[in-house]
N, C-alpha and C positions, 0 to 999 in steps of 0.2 A: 572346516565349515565353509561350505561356497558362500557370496555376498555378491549381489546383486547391484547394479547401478544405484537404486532405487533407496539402496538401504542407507545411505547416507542422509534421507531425510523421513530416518525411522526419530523417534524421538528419545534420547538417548536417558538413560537409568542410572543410578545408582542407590545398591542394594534394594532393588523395584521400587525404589521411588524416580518418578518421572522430572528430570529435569525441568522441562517449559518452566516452570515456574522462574528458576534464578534467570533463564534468558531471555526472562519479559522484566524480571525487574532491573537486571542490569542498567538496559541503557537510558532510563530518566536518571539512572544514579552517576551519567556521564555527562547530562548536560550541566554546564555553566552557569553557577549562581552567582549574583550580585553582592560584592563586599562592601565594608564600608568606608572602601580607600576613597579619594578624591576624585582621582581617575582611575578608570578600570584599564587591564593589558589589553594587548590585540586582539587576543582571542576571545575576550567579551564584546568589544568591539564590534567584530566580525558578526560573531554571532548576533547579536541585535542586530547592527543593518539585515543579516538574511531574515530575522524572523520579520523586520520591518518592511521587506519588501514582499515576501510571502503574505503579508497581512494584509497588503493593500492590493497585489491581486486578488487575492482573494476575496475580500471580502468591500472591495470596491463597491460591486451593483447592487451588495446587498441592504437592502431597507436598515432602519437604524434598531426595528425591534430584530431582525438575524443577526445585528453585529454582536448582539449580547451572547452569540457560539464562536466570537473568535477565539477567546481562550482554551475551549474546549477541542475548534479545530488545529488550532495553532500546536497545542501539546499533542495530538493523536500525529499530526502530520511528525513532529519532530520524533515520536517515538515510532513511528514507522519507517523514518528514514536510518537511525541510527541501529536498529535492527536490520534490516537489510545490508548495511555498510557493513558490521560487525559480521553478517553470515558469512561474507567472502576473506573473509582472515583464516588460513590454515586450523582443521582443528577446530571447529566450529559448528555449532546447530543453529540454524537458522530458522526462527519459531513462525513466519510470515511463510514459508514455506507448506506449512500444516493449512489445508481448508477449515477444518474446523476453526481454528484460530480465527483467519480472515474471515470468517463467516461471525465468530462470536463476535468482532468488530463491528462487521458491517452492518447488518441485520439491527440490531440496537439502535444506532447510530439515522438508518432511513426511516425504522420506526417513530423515531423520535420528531423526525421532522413532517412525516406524514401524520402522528396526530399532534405535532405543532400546526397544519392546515386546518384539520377538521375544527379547532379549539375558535383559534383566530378569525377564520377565513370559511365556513363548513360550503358555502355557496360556490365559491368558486375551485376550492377544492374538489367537491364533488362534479362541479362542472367538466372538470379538465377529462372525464372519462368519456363524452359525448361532444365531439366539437359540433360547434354552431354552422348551422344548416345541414342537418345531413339528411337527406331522407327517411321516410317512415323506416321503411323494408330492412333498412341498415344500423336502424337502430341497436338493437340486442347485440347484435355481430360485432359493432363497434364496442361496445360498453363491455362485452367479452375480451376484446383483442385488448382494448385501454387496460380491463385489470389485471389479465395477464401481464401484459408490459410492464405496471406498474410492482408487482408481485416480484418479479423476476430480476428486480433492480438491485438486491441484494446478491444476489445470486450471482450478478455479475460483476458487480466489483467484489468478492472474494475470488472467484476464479479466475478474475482477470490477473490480481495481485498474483496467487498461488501458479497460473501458467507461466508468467511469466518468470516468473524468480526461480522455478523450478527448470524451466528450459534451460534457461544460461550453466544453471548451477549444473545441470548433465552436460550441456557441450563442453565447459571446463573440465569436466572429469574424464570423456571421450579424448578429447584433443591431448589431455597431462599424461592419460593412458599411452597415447599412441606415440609420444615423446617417448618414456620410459622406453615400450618395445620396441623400436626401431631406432634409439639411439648409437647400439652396440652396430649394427649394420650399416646404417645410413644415416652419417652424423651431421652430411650437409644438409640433408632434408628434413632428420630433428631439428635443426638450427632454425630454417625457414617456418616449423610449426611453432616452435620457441616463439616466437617474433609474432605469429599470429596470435599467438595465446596471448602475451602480453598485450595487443591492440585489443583480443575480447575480454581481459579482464578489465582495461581501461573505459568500455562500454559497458560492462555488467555495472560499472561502479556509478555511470550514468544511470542504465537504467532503473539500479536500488532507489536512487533519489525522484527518478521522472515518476514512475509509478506509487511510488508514494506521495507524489504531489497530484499525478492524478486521481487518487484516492480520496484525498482530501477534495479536488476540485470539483469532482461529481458528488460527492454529498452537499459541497454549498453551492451549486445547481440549483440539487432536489430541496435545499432549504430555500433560494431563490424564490421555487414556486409554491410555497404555502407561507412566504410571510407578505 
């Protein structure tokens, strides 16, 4: 059977049942929970100052009625970074790869805070689709273009996520390809792609983490602006 680049992020079966499931449950079941020892090890440590520092960019400019989503953004950002981490381990399906996935996140998630605005705020939420002073003529056109934009917000952070994690994850597979076949012939210049692959999987393992913080950073944004 021929297989395709592509088919590494088919979603993988057993006995036609669809895995996604164990590899969205998996990685909250890796983060770190708090014992009842005195002091905790490094690696509790650690992890709290990151989610400590992640909190407060985060969630810095936002009013004190958005901070009541830290928890909610705090556990989505950690479980999209440790899914993305875990896609690049040999042998692995990566479920942030799937649009749909990204999309059942995202879409939820903007919904939630666009009618967090209308609930709170209906005036100036509504306002935001017509800036102030615009002329008659342009009215409609902007109020068109505003809810488009606004519409399309989901849209773009699943794809952004799914473009990119799926990009890397094919130049990894080109590049290990082209090692494989040109090692028997040309072993100094496997060597030299050896060396780049290791630089881009050192990058891929950035960008799992960047992209899932910007994930997180554009939905409290869009909660910025309706609380």
């Amino acid at each position: 059977m021929t297989l395709s680049l592509f088919d590494q992020f088919a979603t993988p079966q057993l006995l036609g049942v669809p895995l996604i499931l164990l590899a969205t449950i998996l990685p909250p079941m890796l983060i770190f929970t708090h014992s009842n020892r005195l002091l905790s090890n490094r690696t509790s440590n650690l992890q709290l100052l990151l989610i400590k520092t992640m909190t407060k960019q985060l969630m810095a400019p936002i009013t004190y009625k958005g901070q009541k989503w830290t928890m909610t953004l705090i556990s989505l950002l950690l479980f999209l970074i440790l899914m993305n981490l875990l896609g690049l381990l040999p042998y692995t399906f990566t479920p942030t790869t799937q649009l749909s996935m990204n999309l059942g996140l995202a879409i939820p998630m903007w919904l939630a805070t666009v009618l967090t605005g209308l609930r709170n705020q209906p005036t100036n939420s509504i306002g935001h689709l017509l800036p102030e002073g615009t002329p008659a003529l342009l009215i409609p056109i902007l109020i068109i273009i505003e809810t488009i934009s606004l519409l399309i917000r989901p849209l773009a952070l699943g794809v952004r996520l799914t473009a990119n994690l799926t990009a890397g994850h094919l130049l990894i597979q080109l590049i290990s390809t082209a090692i494989i076949t040109i090692m028997p012939i040309l072993p100094t210049t496997a060597l030299v792609t050896f060396i780049i692959l290791l630089l881009l999987t050192i990058l891929e393992l950035a960008v799992a983490m960047i992209q899932a913080y910007v994930f997180i950073l554009l939905l409290s944004l869009y909660l910025q602006e309706n609380v």
